[in-house]
C-alpha positions as CSV (number, residue, x, y, z in Angstrom):
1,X,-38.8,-19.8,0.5
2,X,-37.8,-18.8,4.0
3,X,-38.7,-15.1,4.6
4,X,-37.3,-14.6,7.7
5,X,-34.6,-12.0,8.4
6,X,-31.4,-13.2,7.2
7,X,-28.4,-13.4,9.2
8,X,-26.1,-13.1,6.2
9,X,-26.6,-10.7,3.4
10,X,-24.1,-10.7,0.2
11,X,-23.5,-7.7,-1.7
12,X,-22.6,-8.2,-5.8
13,X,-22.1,-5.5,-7.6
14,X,-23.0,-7.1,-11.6
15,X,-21.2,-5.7,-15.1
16,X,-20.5,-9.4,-16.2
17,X,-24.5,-11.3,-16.3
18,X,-23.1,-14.7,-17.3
19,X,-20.3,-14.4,-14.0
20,X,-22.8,-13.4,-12.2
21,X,-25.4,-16.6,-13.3
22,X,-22.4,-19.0,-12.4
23,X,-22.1,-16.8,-9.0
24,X,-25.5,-17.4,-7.8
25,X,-25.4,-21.1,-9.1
26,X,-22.2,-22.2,-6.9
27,X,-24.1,-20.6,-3.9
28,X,-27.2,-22.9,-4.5
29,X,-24.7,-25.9,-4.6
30,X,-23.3,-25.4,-1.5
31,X,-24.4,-27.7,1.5
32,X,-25.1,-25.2,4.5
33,X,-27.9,-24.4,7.1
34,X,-27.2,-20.8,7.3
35,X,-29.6,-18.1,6.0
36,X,-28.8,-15.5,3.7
37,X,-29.7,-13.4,0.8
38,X,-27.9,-12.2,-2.3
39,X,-29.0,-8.5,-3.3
40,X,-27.1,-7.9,-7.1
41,X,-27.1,-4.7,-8.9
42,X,-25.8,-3.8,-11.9
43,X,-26.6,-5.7,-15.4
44,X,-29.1,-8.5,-14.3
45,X,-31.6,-7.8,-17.1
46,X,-30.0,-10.7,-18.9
47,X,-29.4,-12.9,-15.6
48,X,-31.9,-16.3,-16.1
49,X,-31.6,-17.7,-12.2
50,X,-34.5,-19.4,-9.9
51,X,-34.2,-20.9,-6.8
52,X,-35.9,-21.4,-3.4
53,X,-32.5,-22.3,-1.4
54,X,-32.1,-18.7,-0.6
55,X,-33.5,-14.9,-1.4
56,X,-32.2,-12.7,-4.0
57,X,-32.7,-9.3,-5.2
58,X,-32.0,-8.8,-8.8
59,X,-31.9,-4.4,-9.2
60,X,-31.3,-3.0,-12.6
61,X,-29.3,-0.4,-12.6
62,X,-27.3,2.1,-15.7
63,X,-24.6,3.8,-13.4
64,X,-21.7,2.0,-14.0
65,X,-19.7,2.8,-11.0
66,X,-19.1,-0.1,-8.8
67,X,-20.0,1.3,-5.4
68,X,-22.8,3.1,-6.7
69,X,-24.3,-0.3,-7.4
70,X,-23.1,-1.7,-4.1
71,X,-24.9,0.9,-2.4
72,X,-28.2,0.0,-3.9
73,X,-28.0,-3.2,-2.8
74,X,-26.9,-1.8,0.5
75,X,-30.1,-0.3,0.9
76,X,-32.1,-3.1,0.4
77,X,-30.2,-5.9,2.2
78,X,-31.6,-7.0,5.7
79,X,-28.6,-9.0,7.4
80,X,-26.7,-7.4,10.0
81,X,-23.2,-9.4,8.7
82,X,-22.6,-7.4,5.3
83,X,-20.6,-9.7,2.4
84,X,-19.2,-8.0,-0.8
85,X,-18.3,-9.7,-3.6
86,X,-17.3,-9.5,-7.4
87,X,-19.3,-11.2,-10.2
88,X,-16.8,-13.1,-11.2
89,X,-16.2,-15.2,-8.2
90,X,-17.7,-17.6,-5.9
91,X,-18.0,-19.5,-3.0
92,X,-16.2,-22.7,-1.4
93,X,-17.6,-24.9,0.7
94,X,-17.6,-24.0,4.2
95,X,-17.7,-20.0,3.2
96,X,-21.1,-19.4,4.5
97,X,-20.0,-20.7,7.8
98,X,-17.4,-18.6,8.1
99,X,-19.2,-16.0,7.0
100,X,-21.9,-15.9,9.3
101,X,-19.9,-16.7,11.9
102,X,-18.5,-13.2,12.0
103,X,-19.7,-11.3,15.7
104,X,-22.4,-8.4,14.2
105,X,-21.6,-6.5,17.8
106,X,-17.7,-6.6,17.2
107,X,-15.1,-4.9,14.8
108,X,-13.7,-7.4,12.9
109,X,-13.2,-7.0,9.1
110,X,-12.4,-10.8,7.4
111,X,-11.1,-11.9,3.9
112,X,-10.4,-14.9,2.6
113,X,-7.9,-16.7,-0.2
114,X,-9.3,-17.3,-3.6
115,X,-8.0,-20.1,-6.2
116,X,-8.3,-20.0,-9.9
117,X,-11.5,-20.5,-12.2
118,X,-9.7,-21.9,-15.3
119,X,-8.3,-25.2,-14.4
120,X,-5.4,-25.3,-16.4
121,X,-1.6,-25.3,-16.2
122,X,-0.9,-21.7,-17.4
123,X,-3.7,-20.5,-14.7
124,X,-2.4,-22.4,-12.1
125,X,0.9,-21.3,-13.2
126,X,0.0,-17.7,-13.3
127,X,-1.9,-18.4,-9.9
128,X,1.2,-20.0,-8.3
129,X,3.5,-16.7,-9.7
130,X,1.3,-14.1,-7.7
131,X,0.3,-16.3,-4.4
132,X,4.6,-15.5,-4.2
133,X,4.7,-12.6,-1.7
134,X,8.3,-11.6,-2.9
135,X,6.5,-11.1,-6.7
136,X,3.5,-9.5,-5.5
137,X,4.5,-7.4,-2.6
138,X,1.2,-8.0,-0.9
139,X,-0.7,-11.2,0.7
140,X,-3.9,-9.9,-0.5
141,X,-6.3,-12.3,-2.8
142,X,-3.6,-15.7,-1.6
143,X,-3.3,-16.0,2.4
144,X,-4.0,-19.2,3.3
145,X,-3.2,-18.1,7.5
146,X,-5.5,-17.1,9.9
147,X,-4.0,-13.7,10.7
148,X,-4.2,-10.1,11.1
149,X,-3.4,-8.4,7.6
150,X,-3.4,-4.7,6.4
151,X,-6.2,-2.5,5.8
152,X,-5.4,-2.6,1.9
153,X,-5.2,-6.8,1.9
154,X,-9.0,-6.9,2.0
155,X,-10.6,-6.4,-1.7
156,X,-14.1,-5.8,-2.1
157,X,-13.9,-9.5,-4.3
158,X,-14.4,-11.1,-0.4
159,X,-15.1,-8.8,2.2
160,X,-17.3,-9.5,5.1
161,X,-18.1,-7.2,7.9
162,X,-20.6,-6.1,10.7
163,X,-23.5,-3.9,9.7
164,X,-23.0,-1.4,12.4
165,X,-19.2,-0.7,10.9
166,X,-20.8,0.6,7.9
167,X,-22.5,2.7,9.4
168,X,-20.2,4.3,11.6
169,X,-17.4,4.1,8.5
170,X,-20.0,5.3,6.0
171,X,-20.7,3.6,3.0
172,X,-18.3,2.9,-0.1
173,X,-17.5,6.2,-1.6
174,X,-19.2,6.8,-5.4
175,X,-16.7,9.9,-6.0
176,X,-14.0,8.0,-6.5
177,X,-12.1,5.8,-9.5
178,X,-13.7,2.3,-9.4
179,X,-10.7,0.6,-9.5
180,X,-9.6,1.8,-5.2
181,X,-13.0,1.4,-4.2
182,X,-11.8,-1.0,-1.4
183,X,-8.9,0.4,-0.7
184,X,-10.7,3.8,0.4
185,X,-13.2,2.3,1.7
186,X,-10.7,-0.1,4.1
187,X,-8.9,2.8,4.8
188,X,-12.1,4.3,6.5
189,X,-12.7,1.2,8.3
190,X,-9.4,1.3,10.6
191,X,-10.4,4.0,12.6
192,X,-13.7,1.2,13.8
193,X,-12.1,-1.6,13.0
194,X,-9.2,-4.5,13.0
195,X,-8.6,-6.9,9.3
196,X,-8.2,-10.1,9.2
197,X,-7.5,-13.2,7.3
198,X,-9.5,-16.3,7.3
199,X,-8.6,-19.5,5.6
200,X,-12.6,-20.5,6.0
201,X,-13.3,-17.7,3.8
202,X,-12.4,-19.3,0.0
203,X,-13.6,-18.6,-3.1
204,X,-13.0,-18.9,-6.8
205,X,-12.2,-16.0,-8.6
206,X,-11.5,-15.4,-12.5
207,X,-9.0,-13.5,-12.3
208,X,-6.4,-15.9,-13.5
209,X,-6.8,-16.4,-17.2
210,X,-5.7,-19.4,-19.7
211,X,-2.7,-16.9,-21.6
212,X,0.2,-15.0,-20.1
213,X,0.0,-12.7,-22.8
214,X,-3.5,-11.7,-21.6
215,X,-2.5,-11.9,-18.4
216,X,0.5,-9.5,-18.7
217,X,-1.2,-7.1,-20.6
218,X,-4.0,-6.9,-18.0
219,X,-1.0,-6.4,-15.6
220,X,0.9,-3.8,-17.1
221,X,-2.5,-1.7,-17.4
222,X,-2.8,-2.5,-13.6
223,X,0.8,-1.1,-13.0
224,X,0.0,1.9,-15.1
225,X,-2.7,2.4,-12.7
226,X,-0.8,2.4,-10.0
227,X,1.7,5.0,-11.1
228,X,-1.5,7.2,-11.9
229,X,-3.3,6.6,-8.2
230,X,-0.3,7.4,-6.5
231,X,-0.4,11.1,-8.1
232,X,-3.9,11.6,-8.0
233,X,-4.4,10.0,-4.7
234,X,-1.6,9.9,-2.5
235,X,-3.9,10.4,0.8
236,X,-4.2,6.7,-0.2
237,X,-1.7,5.1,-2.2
238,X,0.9,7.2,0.1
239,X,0.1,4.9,3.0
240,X,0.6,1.4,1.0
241,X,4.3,0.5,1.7
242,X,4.3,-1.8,-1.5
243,X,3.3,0.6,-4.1
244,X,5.4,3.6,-2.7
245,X,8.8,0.8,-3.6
246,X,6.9,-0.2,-6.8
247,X,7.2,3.6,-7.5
248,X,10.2,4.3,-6.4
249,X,11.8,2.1,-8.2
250,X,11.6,2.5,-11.8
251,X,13.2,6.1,-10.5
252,X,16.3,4.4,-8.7
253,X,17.0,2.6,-11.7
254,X,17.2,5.8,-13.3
255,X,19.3,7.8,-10.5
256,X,21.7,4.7,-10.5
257,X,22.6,4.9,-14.2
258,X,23.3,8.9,-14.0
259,X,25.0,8.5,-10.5
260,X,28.8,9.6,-10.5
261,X,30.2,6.8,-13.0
262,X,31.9,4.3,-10.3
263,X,29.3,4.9,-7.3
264,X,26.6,4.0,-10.0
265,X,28.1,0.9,-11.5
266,X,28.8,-0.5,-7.9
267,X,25.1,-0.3,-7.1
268,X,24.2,-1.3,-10.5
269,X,26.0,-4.3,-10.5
270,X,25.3,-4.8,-6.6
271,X,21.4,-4.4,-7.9
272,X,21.9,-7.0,-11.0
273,X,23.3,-9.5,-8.1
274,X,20.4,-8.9,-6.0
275,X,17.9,-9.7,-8.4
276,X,19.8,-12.9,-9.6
277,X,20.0,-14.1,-6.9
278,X,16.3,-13.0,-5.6
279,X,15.6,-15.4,-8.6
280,X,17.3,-18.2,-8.1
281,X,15.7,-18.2,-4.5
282,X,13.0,-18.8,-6.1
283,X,13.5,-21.7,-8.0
284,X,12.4,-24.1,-4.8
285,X,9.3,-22.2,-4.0
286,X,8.3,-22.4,-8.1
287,X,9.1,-26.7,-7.9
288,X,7.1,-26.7,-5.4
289,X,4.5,-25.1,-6.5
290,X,4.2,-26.3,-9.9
291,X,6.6,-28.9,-10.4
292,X,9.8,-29.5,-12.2
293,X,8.2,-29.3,-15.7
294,X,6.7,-25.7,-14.9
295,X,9.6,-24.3,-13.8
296,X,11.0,-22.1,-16.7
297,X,7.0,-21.0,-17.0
298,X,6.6,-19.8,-13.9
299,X,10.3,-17.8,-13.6
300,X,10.0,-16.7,-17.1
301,X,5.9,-15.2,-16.5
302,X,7.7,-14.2,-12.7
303,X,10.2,-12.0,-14.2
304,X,8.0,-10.6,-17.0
305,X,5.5,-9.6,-14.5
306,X,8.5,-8.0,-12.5
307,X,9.6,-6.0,-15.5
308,X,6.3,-4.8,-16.7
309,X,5.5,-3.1,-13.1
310,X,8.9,-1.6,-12.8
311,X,8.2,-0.2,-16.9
312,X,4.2,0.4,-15.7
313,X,5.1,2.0,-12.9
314,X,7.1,5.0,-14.1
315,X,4.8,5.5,-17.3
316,X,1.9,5.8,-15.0
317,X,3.7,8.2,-12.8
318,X,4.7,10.5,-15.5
319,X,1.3,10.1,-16.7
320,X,-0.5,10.9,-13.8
321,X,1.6,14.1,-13.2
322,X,1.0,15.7,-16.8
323,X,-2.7,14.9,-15.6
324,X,-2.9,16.1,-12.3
325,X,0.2,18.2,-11.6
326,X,2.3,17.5,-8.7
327,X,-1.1,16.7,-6.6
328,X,0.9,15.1,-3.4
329,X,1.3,18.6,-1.6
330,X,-1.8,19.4,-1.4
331,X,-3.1,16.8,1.0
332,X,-0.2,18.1,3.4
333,X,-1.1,21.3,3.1
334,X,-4.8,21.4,3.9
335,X,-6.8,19.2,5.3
336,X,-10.7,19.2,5.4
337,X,-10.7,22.2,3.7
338,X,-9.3,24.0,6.3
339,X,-4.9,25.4,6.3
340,X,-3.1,23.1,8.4
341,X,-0.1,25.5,9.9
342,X,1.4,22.4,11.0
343,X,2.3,21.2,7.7
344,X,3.0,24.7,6.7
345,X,5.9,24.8,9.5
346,X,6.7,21.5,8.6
347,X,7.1,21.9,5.0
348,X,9.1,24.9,5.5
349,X,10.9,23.0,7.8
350,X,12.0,20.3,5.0
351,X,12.8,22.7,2.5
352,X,15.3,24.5,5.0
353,X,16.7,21.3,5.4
354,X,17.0,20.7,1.7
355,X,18.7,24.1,0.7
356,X,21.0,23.8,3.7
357,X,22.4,20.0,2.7
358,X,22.4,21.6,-0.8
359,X,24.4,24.8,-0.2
360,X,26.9,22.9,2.5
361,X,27.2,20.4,0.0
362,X,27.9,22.0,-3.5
363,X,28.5,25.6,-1.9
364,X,28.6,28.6,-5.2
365,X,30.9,30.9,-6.0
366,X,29.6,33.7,-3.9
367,X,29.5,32.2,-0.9
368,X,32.3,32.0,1.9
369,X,33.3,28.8,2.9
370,X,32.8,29.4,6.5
371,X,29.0,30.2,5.4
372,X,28.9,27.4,3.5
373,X,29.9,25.0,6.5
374,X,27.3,27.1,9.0
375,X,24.6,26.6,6.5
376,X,25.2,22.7,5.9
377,X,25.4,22.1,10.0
378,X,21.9,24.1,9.7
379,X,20.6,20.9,8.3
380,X,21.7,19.4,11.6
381,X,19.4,22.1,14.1
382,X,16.6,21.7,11.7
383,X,16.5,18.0,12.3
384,X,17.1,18.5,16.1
385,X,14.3,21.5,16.1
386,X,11.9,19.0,14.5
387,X,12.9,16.3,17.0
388,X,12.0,18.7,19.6
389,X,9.0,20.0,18.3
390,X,7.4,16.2,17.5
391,X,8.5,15.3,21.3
392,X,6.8,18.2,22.7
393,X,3.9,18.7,20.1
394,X,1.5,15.8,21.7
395,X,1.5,18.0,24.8
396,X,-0.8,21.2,23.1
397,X,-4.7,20.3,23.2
398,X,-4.9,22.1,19.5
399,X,-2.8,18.9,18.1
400,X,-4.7,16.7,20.0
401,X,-7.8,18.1,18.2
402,X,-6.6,18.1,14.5
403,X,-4.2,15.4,14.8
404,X,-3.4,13.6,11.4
405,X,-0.7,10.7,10.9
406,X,0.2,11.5,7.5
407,X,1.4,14.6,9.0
408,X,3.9,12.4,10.8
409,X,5.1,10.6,7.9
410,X,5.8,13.3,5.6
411,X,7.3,14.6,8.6
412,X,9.5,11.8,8.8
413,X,10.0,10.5,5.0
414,X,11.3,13.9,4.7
415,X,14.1,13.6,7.2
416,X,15.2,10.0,6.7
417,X,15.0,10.8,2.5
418,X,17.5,13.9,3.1
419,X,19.5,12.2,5.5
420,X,20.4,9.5,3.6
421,X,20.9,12.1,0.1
422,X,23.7,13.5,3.0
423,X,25.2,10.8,3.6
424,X,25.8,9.5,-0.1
425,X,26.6,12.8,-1.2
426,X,29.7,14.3,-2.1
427,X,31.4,15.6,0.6
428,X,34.0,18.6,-0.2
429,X,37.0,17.2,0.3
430,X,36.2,15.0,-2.9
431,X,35.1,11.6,-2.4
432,X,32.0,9.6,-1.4
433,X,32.1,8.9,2.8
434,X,31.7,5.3,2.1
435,X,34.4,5.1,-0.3
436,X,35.9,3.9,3.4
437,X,34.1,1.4,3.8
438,X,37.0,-1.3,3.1
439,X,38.8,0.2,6.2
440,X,36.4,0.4,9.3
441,X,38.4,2.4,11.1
442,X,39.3,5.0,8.5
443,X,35.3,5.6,8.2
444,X,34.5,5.8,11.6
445,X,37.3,8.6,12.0
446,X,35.5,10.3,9.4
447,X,34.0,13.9,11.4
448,X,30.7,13.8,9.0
449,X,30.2,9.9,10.0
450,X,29.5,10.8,13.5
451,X,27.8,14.0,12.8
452,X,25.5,12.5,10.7
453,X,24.7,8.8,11.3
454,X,22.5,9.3,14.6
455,X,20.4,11.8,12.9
456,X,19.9,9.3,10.0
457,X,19.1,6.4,12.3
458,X,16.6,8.3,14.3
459,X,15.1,9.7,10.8
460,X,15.1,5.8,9.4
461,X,13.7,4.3,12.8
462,X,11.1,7.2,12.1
463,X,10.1,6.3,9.0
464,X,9.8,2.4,9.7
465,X,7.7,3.2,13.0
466,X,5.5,5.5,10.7
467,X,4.9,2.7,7.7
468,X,4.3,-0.3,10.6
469,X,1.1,1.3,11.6
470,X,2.8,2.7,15.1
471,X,1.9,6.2,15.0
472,X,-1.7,6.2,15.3
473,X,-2.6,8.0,18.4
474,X,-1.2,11.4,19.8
475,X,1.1,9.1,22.4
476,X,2.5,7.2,19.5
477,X,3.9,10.9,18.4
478,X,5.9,11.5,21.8
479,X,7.5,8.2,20.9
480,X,8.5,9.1,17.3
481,X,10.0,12.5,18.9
482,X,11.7,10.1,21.2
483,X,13.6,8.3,18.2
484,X,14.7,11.5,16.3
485,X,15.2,14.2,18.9
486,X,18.1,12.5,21.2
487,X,19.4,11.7,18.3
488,X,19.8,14.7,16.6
489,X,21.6,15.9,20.1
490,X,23.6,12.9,20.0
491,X,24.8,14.4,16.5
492,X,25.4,18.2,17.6
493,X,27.1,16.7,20.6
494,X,29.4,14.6,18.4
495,X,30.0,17.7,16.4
496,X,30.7,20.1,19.4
């Protein structure tokens, strides 16, 4: 056995022996020159494996946590590119290649595409459903590209990074659920580091079972999940485009069928046409994939899967608030264990905004109509006042010091959420503004159109700019000012 320092060292974290057997197996089988070393912890006590193509470290070990088990192998691996993965997958040919290939001295995070253990038509089938980015919202586990993907597309199933960004990261996190142990991780990384895909990097990965009963039921518990995380860790889950629309939309389904009784059937019925249609656009990519005979299999396990995240979704929201409370405010409240006035003001700011669209909106009995109107235009200096103070904020060397982008993005969820509630509310003078929407002309005559459409397409330019990774740096923050605070002038111009 070569007991030199290895270039390569790969990181398995074992609960599944047998997987894990089958694991080490494939990567004697494979027909490479590179030298590495697989460190396992976990359950090995009944893993039976010899071989002198490579070192490995079997390390016993009760804690069950996943990272906990990483971390011990951690400590006792040698090569200066670090691989993670599961168990329960594998190796292709040509992944040790790619793996070592990876520049120790740079900051390059890679992951790979995986393919199905069980070779049959249902896994395949079930395979071919979730490698469709419209059904699973994300690339991660499927991309076949060589690209630059998001910090959450890179699971700990095949991971592969330089030694030294560990170290500057830190290492996986053992305080935390095992099932967003990459995710937290990843999300550490992007302040070192840049993710992407490579096509080299293939394995085979069980995660795609011979029953789509088994499968769904392993899905819906996923979903549940998901509705749970994003209560108890929205720090996380907050910043994952994807899951905030798989949570939001169990809840628009909702809203829609208690929405004034026309408004609410014309988006219900506008919804039912999306999603029709969504499906039969579907239909080539599933021929493709699995032929003509598959077909009805793989739309009928599509929209099944569909269904059970919308339905897993909102049960594991409820769920996690009667567990943890409304948890959410908390990160945007304090951070590091210090008060963050910035939030404070900024908090304030979008419940000012709130009570002034409600109160304009649906004004009470005991207030005068001229307050009424004041308060609602309120909701129009508020927006301009936060324009102004994200445009000038970057400027004070305190914000430079403490700066935090989720500060932005409640900042700006916050505006672009209220400003569209304005516009599809209902107006006083008893209809719906885009009950005009037949006659162009008519709407755009409307006073509230004017008033209030700049504001929302500064708040939803915002938003977008926020979610696409743009504000990042302190400069970044000038430009988001940029794209709400002219225009929120453009609006109090338009109302002047």
């Amino acid at each position: 056995m070569n007991t030199s320092k290895p270039c390569l060292s790969i990181i398995i974290a074992c609960s599944r022996p047998a997987a894990l057997t089958r694991c080490l197996e494939a990567f004697a089988t494979l027909d490479s020159v590179v030298d590495f070393e697989v460190i396992c912890a976990g359950d090995v006590s009944g893993v039976d494996f010899q071989t002198d193509r490579f070192e490995f470290k079997l390390i016993p070990c009760v804690e069950t946590h996943a990272n906990v088990r990483r971390n011990l192998a951690l400590d006792e691996s040698r090569g200066e590119i670090i691989a993670f993965m599961d168990d329960d997958a594998y190796p292709r040919e040509g992944w040790l290649e790619a793996a070592a290939s990876i520049d120790p001295d740079g900051g390059i995070v890679c992951t790979g595409p995986e393919v199905p253990h069980c070779d049959s038509d249902v896994a395949w089938t079930i395979y071919a459903v979730n490698s469709n980015v419209a059904v699973a919202g994300t690339k991660s586990h499927v991309n076949t590209e060589p690209e630059s993907v998001a910090w959450y597309q890179v699971p700990f199933c095949n991971c592969v990074l330089p030694r030294k960004l560990i170290e500057s990261a830190g290492k996986p996190a053992e305080g935390i659920p095992w099932d967003m142990d990459d995710f937290e991780f990843c999300m550490r990384l992007r302040e070192y580091a840049r993710f992407k895909n490579n096509p080299a990097l293939s394995i085979v990965h069980d995660r795609y079972p011979d029953s789509v009963l088994h499968h769904l039921k392993y899905r819906f518990k996923l979903r549940v999940r998901t509705g749970e995380k994003i209560i108890s860790h929205p720090e996380i889950y907050g910043s994952i485009l994807p899951v905030l629309v798989a949570c939001a939309s169990p809840w628009t389904l909702v809203f829609m069928i208690f929405l004034d009784q026309g408004l609410g059937q014309v988006l219900l019925f506008g919804l039912l046409a999306l999603v029709l249609f969504g499906i039969a656009a579907q239909v080539p990519e599933g021929v493709k994939k699995v032929g003509e005979s598959g077909i009805f299999r793989y739309l009928s396990i599509m929209i099944a899967q569909q269904v059970l995240t919308v339905v897993g979704v909102g049960i594991g929201t409820v769920s996690g608030l009667c567990r943890y409370g409304f948890k959410p405010w908390s990160i945007f409240l304090r951070r590091e264990g210090r008060d963050n006035p910035l939030f404070v003001y900024g908090l304030a700011g979008l419940i000012g905004c709130f009570l002034s669209w409600a109160l304009g909106h649906y004004p009470v009995d005991w207030m005068p109509s001229s307050l009424s109107w004041l308060v609602h235009k309120g909701f129009i200096l508020l927006l301009t006042g936060l324009g102004a103070v994200l445009f000038l904020l970057p400027s004070l060397g305190s914000f430079r010091r403490n700066f935090n982008g989720k500060q932005v993005r409640l900042l700006s969820a916050g505006v672009s959420v209220l400003g569209l509630v304005t516009v599809f509310s209902h107006h006083p003078d008893g209809h719906f503004i885009f009950s005009h929407l037949s006659d162009l002309s008519e709407l755009t005559a409307h006073a509230t159109f004017w008033i209030e459409l700049p504001v929302i397409l500064g708040g939803i330019g915002l938003l977008i700019a926020s979610f696409k990774g743009m504000i990042r740096s302190v400069s970044a923050v000038r430009w988001a000012g940029v794209l709400l605070f002219p225009s929120a002038l453009i609006a109090l111009a338009s109302h002047a």
